[in-house]
N, C-alpha and C positions, 0 to 999 in steps of 0.2 A: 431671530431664529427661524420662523417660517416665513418664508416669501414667497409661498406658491398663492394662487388666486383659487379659493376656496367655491366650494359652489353651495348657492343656497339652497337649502332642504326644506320641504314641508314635516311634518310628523307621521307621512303616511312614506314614506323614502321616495316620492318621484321625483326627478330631478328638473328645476325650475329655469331658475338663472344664474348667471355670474355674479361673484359678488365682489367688494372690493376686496385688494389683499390684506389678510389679516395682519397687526391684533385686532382688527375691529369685526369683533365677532355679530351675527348676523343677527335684527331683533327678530322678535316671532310678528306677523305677519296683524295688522288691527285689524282687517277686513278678510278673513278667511273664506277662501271657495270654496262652496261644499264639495265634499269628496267624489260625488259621483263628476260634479262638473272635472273638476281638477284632472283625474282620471282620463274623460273623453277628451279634455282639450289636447295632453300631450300626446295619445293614442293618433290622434290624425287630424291633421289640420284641412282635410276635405269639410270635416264634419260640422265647419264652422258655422255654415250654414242649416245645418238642421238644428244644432242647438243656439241658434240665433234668437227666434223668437222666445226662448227659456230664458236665454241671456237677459235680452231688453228687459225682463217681467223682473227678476230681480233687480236690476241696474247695477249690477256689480261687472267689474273687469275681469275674466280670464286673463292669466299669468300663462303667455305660451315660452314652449322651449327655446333656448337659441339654437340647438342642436339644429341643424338639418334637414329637410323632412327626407324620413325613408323611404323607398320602394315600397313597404306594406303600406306606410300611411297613405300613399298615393293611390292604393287599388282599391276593392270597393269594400265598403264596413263587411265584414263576417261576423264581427265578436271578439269577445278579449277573454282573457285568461289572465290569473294570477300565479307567477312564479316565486316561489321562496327562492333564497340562497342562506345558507350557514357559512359563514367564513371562518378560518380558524387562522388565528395568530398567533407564531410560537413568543412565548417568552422569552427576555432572557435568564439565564438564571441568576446572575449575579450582577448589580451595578454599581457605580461608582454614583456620589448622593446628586452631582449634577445632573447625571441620568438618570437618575431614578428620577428627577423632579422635571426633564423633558419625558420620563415613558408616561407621568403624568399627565403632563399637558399633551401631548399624544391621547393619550387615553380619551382625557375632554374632545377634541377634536377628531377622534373617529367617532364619539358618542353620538355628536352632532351633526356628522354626514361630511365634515372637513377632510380625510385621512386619507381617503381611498373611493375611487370611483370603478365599476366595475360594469363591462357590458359583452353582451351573452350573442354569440355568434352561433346561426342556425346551422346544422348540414344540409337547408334546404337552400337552392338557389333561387334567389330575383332573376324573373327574366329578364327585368329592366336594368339591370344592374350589370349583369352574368355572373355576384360574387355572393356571398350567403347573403341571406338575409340577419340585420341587425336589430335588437334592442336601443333604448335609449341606452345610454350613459349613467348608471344606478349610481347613489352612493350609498355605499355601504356604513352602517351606524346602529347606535343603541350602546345602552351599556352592557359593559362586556361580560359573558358567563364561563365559570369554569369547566361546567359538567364536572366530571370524573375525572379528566386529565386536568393536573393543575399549573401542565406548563405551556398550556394553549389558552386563549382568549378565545370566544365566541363571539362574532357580530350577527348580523341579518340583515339581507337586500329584498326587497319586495318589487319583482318585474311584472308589469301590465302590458300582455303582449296581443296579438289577435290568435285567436283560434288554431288559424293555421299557419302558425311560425316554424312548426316543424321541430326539430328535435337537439338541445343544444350541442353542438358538437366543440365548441371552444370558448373561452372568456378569456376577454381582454381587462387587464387589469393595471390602473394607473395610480403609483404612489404618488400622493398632494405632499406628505409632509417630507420635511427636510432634512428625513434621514431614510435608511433601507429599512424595510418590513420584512418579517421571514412568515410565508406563506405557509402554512402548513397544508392546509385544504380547501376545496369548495364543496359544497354538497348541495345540487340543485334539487326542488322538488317540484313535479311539475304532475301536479294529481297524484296519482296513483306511484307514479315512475320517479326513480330518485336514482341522478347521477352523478359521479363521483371525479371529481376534477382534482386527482392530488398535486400537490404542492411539492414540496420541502423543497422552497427556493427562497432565493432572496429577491427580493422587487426593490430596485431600484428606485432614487429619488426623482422625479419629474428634472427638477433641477439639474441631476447628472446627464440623464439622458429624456427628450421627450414622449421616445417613442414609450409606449405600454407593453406590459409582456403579455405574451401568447401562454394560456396554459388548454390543454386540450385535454379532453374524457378519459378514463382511465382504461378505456374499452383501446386495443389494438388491433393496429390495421396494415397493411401493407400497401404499398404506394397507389398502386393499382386498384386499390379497393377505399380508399380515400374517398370521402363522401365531396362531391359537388362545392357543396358549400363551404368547406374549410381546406382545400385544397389546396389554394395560392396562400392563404397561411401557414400551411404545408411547408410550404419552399421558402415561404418568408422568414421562421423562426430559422430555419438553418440555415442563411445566410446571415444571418444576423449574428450568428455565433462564430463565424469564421474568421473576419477580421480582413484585412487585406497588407496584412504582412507590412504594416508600417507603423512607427511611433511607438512613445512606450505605455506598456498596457497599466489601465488605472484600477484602485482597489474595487470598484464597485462595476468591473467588466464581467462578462461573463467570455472570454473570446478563448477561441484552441485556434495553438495553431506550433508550427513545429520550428525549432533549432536545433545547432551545433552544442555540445558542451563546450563553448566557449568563455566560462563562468566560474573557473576551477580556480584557476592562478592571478596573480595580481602582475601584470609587466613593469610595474612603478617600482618593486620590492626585486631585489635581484633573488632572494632565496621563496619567493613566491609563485617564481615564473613555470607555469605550467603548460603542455601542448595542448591545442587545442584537439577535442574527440570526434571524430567524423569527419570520415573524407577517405580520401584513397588510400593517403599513407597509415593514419590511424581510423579504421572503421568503428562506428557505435551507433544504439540507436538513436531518433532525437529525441530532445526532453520540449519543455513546454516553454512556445517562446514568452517572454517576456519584455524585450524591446526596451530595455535599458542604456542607456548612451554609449558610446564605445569608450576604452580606456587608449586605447591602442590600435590602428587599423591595420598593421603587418605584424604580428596577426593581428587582426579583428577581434579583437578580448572585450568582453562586456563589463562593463564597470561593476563589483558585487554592491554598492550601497554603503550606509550607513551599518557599523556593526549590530545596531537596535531593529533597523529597516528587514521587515520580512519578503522574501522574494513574490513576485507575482506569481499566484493560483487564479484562477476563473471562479469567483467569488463561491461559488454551488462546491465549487472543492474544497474549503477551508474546512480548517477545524472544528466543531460545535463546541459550546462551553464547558461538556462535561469530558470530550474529549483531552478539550486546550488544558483546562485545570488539570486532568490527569499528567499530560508532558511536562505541564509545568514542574509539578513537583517531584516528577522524574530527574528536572533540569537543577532543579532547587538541592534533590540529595546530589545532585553529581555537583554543583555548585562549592557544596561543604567539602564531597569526598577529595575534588583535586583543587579547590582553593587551598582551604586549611593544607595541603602539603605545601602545593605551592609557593604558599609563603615562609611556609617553616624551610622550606628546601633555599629560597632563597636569601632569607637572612639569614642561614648556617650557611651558605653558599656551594651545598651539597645534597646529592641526590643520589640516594644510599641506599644500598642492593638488600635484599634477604640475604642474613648470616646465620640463622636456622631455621629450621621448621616451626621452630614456636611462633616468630616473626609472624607469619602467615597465618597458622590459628589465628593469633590475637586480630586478625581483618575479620574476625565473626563474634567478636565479644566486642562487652560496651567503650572501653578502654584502648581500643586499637589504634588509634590516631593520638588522640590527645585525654588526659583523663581531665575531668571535673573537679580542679582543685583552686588555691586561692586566686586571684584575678594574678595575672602575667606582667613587667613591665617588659617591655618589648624595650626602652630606652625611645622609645619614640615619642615625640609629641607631637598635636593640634589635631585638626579633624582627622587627616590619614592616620595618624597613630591611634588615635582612640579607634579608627574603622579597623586596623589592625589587632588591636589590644582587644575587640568586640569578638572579632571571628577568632585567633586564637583561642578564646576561652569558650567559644561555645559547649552547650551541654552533648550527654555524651552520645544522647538515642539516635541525634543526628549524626551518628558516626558509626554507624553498627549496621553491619551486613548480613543477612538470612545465612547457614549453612549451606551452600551449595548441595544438590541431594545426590551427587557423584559420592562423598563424601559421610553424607548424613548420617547414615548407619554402619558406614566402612571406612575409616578415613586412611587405610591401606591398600584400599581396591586399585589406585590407580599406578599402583607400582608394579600390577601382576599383569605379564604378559597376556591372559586372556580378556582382561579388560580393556586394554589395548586393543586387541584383536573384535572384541562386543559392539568397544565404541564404533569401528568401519560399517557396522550392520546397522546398531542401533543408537546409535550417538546421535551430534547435533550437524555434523555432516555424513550422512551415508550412501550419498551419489558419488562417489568416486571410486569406487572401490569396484574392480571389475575382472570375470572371467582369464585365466591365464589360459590361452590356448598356446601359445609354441614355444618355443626356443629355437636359436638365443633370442632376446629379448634386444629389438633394433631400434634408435632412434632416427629420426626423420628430417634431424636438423643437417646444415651443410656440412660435412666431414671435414672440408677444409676448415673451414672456422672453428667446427666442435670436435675434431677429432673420430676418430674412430665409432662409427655407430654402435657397435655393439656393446652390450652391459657388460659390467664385470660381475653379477651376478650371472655364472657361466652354469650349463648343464654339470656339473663337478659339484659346484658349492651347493646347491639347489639338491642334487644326490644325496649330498653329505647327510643332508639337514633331514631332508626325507625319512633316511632310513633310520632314524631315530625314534620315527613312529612304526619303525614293523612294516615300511611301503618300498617298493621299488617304485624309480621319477615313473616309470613307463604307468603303473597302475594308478599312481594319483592322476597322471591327464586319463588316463580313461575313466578314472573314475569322477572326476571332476572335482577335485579338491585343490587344487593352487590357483591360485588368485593375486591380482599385482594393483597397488595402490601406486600408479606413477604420475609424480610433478615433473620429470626431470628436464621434456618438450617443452612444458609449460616454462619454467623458472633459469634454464639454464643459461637463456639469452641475458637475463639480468642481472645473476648475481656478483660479476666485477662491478656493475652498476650499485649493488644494493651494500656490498661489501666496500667501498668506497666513501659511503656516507662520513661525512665529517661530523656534521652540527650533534647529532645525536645516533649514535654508534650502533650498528647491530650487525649480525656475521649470519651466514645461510649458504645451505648448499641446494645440487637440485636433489631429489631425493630419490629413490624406484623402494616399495616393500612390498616382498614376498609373504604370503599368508597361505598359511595350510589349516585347511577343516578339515576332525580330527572325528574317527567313527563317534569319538561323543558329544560329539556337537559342539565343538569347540573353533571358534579360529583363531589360529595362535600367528604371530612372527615368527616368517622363518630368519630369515634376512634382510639387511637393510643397504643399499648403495648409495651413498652420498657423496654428488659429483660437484666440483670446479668446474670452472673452464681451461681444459688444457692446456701447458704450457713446452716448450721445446725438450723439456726434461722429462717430462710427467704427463701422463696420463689425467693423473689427479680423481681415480674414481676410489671411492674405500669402500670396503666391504664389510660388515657387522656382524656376527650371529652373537647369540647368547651362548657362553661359556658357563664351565664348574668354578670359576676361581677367582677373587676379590675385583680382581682390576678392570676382567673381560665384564664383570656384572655392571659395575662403574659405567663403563665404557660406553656397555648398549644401554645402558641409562638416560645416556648423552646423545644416541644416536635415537633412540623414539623420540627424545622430547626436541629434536632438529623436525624429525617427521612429523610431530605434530602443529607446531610449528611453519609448517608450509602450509598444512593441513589447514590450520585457519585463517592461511592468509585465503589460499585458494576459495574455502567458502565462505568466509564476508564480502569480497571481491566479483567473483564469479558465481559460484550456485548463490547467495540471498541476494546480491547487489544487481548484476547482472541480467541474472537469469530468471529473476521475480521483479525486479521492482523496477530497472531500466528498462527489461522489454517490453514489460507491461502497460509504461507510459503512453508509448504511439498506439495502444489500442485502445487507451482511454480516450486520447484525444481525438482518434481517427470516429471514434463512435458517436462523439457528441458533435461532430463536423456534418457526418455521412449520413445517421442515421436517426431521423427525427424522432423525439419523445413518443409519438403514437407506435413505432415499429416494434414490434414483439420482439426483436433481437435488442434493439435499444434496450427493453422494460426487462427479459430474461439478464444482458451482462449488467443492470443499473446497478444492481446491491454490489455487486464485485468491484467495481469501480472506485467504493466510498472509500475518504483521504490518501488514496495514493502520490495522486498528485502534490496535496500539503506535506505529507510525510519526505518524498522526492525532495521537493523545494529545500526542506527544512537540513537533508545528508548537504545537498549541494553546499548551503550556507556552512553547515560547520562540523560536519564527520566525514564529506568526500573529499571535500578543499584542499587547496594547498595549504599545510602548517595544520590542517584539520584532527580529529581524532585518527581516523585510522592511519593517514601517514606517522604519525608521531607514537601509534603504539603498534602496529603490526609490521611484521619484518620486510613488505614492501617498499616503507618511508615513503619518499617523492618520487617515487616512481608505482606508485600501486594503481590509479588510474590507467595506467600507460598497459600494466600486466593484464587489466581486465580487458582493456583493447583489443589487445592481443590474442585474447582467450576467445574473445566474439569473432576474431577474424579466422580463427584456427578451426573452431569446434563448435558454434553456435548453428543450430539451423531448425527454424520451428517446426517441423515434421518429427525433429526427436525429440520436442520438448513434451510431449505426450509420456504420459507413465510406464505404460507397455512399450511402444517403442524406443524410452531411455531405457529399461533392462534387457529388453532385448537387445540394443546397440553393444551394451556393457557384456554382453554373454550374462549375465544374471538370470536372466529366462530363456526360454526357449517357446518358440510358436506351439501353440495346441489349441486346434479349435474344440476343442472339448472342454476346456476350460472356460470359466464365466469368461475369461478377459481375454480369451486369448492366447495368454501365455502362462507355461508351467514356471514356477522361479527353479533353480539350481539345487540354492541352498533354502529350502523349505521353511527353516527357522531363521529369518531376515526379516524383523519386526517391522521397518520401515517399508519392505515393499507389501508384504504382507499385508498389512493395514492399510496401504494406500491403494492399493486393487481394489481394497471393500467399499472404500470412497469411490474410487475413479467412477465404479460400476454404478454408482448410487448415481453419480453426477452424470454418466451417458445415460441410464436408464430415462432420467429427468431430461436432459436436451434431448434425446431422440422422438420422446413420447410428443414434447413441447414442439417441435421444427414439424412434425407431420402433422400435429392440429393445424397448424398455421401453412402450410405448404405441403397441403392436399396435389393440389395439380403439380403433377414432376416437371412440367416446363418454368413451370411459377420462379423458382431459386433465379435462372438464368435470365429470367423478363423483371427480376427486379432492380430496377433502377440504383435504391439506396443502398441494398446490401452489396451489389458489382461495383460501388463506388467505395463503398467502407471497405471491402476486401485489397482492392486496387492501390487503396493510400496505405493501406497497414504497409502495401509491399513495396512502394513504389518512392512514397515519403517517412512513414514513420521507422519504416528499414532501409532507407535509401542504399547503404551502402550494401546492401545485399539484394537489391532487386530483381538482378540477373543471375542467379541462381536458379538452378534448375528444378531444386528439392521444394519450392514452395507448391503446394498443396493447390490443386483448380477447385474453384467454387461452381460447381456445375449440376451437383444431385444432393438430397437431403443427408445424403450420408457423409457426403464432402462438409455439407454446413455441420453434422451432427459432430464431427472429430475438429472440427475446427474451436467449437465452442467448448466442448467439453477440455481440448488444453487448454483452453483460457482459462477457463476455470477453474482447472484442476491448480492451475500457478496460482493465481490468486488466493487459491484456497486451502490446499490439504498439503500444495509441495512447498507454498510458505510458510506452515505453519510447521510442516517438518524439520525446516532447515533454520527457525528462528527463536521458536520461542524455548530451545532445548541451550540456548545461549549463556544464560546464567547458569542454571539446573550443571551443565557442564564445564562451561568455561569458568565461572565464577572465582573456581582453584585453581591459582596460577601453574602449579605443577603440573596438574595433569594436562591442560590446552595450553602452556605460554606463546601467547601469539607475536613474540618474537623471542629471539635469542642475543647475548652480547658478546658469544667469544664462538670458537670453531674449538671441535674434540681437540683435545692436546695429543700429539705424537710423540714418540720415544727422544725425537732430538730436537725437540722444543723446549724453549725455556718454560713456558707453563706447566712443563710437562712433571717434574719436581715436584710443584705446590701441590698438583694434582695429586700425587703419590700418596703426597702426606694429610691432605686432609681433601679428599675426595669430594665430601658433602658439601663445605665450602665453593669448591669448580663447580659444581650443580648447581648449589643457589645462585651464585656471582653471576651465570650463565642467563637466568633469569631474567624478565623484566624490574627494569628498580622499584622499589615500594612506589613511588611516584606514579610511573608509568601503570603497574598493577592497580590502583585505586583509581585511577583514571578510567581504565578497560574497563572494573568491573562495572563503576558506576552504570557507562553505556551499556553493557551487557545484561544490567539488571534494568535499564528502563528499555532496552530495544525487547527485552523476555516479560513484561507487562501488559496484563489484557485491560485496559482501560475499563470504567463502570459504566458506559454509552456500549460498549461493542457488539457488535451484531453478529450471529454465528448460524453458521452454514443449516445447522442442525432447526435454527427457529425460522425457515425458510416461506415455511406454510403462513405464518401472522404477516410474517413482513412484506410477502405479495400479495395477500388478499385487499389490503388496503389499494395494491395499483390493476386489480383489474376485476371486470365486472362479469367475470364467464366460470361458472362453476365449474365446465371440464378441466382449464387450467388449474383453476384451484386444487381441485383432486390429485393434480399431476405435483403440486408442490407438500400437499400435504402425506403421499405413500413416497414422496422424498423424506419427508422427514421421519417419519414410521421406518422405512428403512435404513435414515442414519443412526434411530433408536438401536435397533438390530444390529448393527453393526457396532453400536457403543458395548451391549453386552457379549457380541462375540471377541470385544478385545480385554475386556474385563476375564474374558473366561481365559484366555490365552494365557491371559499375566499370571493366573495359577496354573496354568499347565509344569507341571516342575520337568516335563519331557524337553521343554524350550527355553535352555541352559541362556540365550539368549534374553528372557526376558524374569526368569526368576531364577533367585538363588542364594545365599546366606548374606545379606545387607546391599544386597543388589536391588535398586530404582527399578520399576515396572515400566515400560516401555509404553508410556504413556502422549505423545504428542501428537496423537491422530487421534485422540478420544474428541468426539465431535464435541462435547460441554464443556465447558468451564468457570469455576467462578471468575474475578476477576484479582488483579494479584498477577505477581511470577508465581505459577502455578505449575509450568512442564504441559499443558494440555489443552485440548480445546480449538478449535480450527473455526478462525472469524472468515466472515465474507469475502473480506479483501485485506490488498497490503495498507495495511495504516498504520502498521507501528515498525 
């Protein structure tokens, strides 16, 4: 089990010699050298001679190092010093009994000096050297203590240095045993002065890799302010992390570095075969290579693995335990919710729609799926029939859904027009919804191919609707009341495409919806147009309003629940897929390439950064994929990648992925420097930007205060090496296909880095947590989100048009996703709306950097962040009773709760973590 070559220890931790490779553990010493000797001999082997004649009078042998002699041993005696070290080792939390009985003998062998060898690199420079000055080689040992945290280990290293070694600026540290260690921290004392060397990485086996990892002080620096002595370690750890673009990456790597989505589809499977994303024809951004062998090289398709096999992450971005556990048993209830149909659906050989409403309830009682009665003969026998006959009868809790809180106190609300119109503000997507400034209302697609640009939604129908509220059209645009929710550019190029599907059936149009805000604060539907792709006879556009009479009500029944319907293809696709968690990728990866762990831009995005990557990895493998969840439940199918391409190449540019600048794009705001942010909004009661300005400002207040402590001198930004190289690859490689855009942002003054960082931020943070964790909370009931649909409105000389007649409700549900498909969605819906019990939140900002830096001004600047995201939790508390803000309270109406900075943990509706990780 261990094959590394252990080194032997005295009881005082200096490091002696090599010993043989273990199991032959090391005896203790018959002839011990007194401490002082032992001490001076490894200190300097000048010195041999002065304590020579000491030597001879005992007759005992000094035990010198194999190590090397240093530069200090070489210059002349000044004196020694003793340095402590505290190490901290994370536990794991949970093992299997084989490891538990290797963390065992681990345990033994870090006690004894075997585990881990550690050595303390100065900021002072050897002249003789030109490169810091070195310590010995320590090991680290003793039995391990819990303190207070009982999920870290304690060790202690004891360094005998000279006087003047100067100040530790880095430690190198080398895993002996034959497995990885997760480093929590170091904590040097060196007299008075106690420096903080955090961790939370993983260290590598010797055996994997020989070289030693770099960890460096927790104090920050910019390249140019780089101490002497750790300098060329500087540039050593980031090279180390880049990789050089060849072979396939191993679990115990730590490398970044960039690709194609080349990883979606299988070329082997004909109904697998997926385009590849990136590049001229389909633009994206890259994800994280992995350098898996190819399946196919026209295209170039990377082999997905082993169904059990986890994609490669860069080991530091993996899950932690109490993350993993939480997905898991995310994976565990969606296991029950769409196995147990799945088999029921295929030994009845049927996959069976909602035939009323009660259907539906029963998906939030104990009874929904299967109930808990005598054990089932399936007619099956041997081990699969018993595996069968076991999950068919499972008990019931594993089958039982939370109420969705759309529903919770109203399970009427979502059949009323102004909840419709709530959701575009405050729902689980509320970035699309935008400013109507003209008429008529033109698309942008080719005329030849799409026909006629202009809407049929004409200055007429629009009138009509108007004046129902007491408005002439002329005084709603002046007053600014119409407003247009349009898919139609987005969706219209695909829906022959989407309407075509064979394997598993769904119908869709592109959509355009008129909304009018209403003097009471209301935004209602006015009208709905629901396009085809025209054909020699037809146009193919329909028009919707809501009518007084049975069939027109029907009808626009059919025609929101089509528009909602896009609605969520568009934001699983685009706003959370896209627009959070794709582009977010090449900033993760560009940072840990560009910008070394000492740089203050590094240490401000690190917390933002945590499991993106993993979470990424984990869509790729089996909710982005070909045959994956969202082909198979959202009204894209096998072409839904292909639509978000699309959406990146159309409408993507990170200059408006800023909060004020996305409502101001959308006409939702208006410029006003009199305003904290900037901009005045429109519509005043729009919970979602409302609340997000109170963050954004929280979050520029924090990066502008943070980028001017650190980039005093205004030349400074432009002379920095790391950060012109991090900005360059964001645009150059992790956007390749948009690097010749003109809209990217110069990195030339602190105000250029302050808006740069604060979008980062703000996605990672307050605009993901707007668009994700309201997933369940919303979508959970199939009626009010179904994220797809199975038939097109019935017309007058349609044959479905009859059944419709006669039993209306029937067309509605039929139109539906199947029970199948439905328990499928929600499952994911209800673990993508889960805050894990590890999660880190924007709001505990202050605890969680004090640990990575040692400058009180900083600190101050993370903890009047957190004071002022306090403030901002009560200012939305106080909102939610405002009864003036129809939007956000009202008789069994949910409080517009996903920007409240807390949360426990749970589908909660609330709560904005660091990063994308779920």
């Amino acid at each position: 089990m261990f094959i590394a070559s252990p080194v032997k220890t005295n009881l005082y931790g200096v490091s002696l010699v090599r010993s043989p490779a273990f199991p032959v553990l090391p005896r203790p010493l018959q002839h011990r050298v007194p401490l002082s000797r032992q001490v001076r001999a490894v200190i300097s082997r000048e010195e041999k001679a002065v304590d020579q004649e000491d030597e001879k009078s005992t007759n005992r042998s000094v035990v010198y190092s194999s190590s090397p002699a240093f530069p200090w041993q070489r210059s002349k005696y000044t004196g020694t010093k003793t340095v402590m070290a505290v190490v901290k080792i994370r536990k794991k939390m949970r093992e299997k009994l084989t490891e538990r009985l290797e963390h065992q003998f681990e345990l033994l062998l870090k006690a004894v000096g075997q585990g881990m060898l550690i050595q303390l690199i100065s900021e002072e420079i050897d002249p003789e050297t030109g490169s810091g000055r070195r310590s010995l080689e320590t090991p680290v040992l003793g039995l391990p203590k819990t303190r207070n945290d009982p999920r870290n280990l304690e060790f202690t290293a004891t360094f005998t240095v000279p006087t003047d070694f100067g100040k530790p600026g880095a430690i190198l540290v080398t895993n002996l045993l034959s497995s990885e260690i997760c480093l929590s921290e170091i904590i040097i004392r060196d007299g008075s002065d106690t420096i903080l060397f955090p961790g939370n990485t993983w260290i590598h086996s010797k055996n994997d890799n020989p070289e030693g990892r770099i960890i460096f002080r927790s104090q920050p620096c910019l390249p140019s302010h780089t101490p002497a002595g750790i300098k060329e370690l500087r540039e050593k750890d980031l090279r180390s992390v880049r990789g050089n673009g060849k072979g396939e990456r191993k679990p115990h790597e730590r490398i970044y570095d960039y690709d194609v989505y080349n990883d979606l589809g299988d070329p082997r499977k004909k109904d697998r075969v997926r385009p590849i994303l990136g590049g001229p024809e389909r633009p994206y951004p890259r994800r994280c290579r992995t350098g898996r062998p190819l399946v196919s090289r026209d295209p170039p398709c990377e082999s997905r693995g082993k169904d059990k096999e986890e994609f490669y992450v860069p080991r530091d971005e993996e899950f932690e335990d109490i993350k993993r556990d939480t997905f898991t048993a995310g994976r565990l209830k969606a296991l029950f919710h769409n196995l147990v149909p799945s088999i029921a659906a295929a030994l009845s050989n049927l996959d069976i729609p909602f035939t009323c409403f009660s259907d539906i309830d029963k998906l939030y009682k104990c009874d929904i799926v299967l109930r808990p009665t005598e054990p089932k003969d399936t007619g099956l026998s041997g081990f699969i029939g018993g595996f069968v006959d076991g999950i068919l009868n499972v008990g019931e809790t594993l089958l039982k859904y939370d109420t969705p809180a759309v529903i919770k106190s109203d399970r009427f609300a979502w059949l009323r027009d102004n909840e419709f119109g709530r959701q575009a503000l405050a729902g689980v997507n509320p970035v699309n919804i935008e400013l109507l400034k003209e008429l008529p209302i033109k698309s942008k697609l080719d005329p030849a191919v799409y026909g006629p640009q202009e809407s049929a939604l004409t200055e007429e129908v629009i009138a009509r609707e108007v004046l129902h509220y007491g408005m002439t059209l002329e005084q709603a645009f002046e007053e600014k009341r119409l407003f247009l929710l349009d898919y139609h550019d987005m969706l219209l190029p695909f829906v022959d495409k989407i309407n075509s599907i064979k394997e598993d059936p769904r119908k869709t149009y592109a959509s355009r919806t008129i909304f009018f805000y209403s003097k009471a604060g209301a935004l209602r539907p006015l009208a709905i147009e629901l396009s085809l792709p025209p054909t020699p006879e037809n146009n193919n556009k329909y028009v919707y309003v809501h009518g007084h009479d049975a069939t027109t009500h029907w009808i626009w029944k059919l025609a929101k629940a089509h528009v909602c319907s896009n609605d969520a293809g568009v934001h699983q696709l685009v706003n959370h897929w896209l627009r959070t968690h794709a582009s977010m990728e090449p900033y993760i990866i560009a940072t840990n390439r560009q910008l070394s762990t000492m740089h203050p831009v590094y240490k401000l995005l690190h917390p933002h950064m945590r499991y993106t990557l993993e979470i990424n990895a984990r869509a790729r493998k089996s909710l982005i994929n070909g045959g994956g969840i969202i082909e198979s439940c959202f009204t894209p199918g096998k072409y839904s990648m292909e639509l978000s391409s699309a959406a990146y190449k159309s409408m993507w540019r990170f200059d408006m992925e800023g909060l004020p600048a996305d409502l101001v794009r959308r006409g939702m705001a208006e410029e006003d420097a009199s305003e904290e942010c900037g901009v005045k909004l429109v519509i005043e009661d729009y919970p979602y930007a409302a609340d997000g300005l109170l963050i954004w400002k929280a979050i520029k207040n924090l990066v502008e205060s943070y980028v001017k402590h650190f980039y005093s001198d205004p030349k400074s930004i432009a002379s920095d090496s790391e950060l012109q190289a991090w900005w360059d690859e964001i645009k150059n490689k992790g956007h390749y296909d948009k690097k010749d855009e003109p809209w990217w942002p110069k990195l030339n003054t602190t105000q250029d880095l302050s808006e740069i960082l604060t979008s980062m931020i703000w996605i990672a943070s307050g605009q993901h947590a707007a668009i994700n964790f309201g997933q369940y909370p919303f979508g959970g009931y199939v009626p009010n989100r179904p994220t797809l649909l199975r038939k097109l409105i019935p017309h007058e000389n349609d044959p479905e048009y009859e059944m419709f007649m006669r039993n209306p409700q029937y067309c509605f549900l039929s139109s539906l996703p199947t029970q199948l498909q439905a328990t499928k969605v929600m499952a994911v819906q209800e673990t993508l709306s889960t805050h894990s019990a590890d999660e880190e939140y924007l709001i505990d900002s202050r605890e969680n950097q004090r640990r990575w830096f040692q400058d009180e001004e900083v600190v101050k600047y993370f903890s009047k962040f957190s004071e002022e995201l306090e403030e901002v939790e009560k200012k939305i508390n106080k909102r939610n009773k405002d009864k003036k803000l129809k939007n956000r309270t009202g008789a069994g109406m949910p409080p517009y709760e996903l920007l409240l900075p807390t949360s426990p943990h749970g589908v909660t509706g609330r709560g904005i973590p660091n990063s994308i990780s779920i």
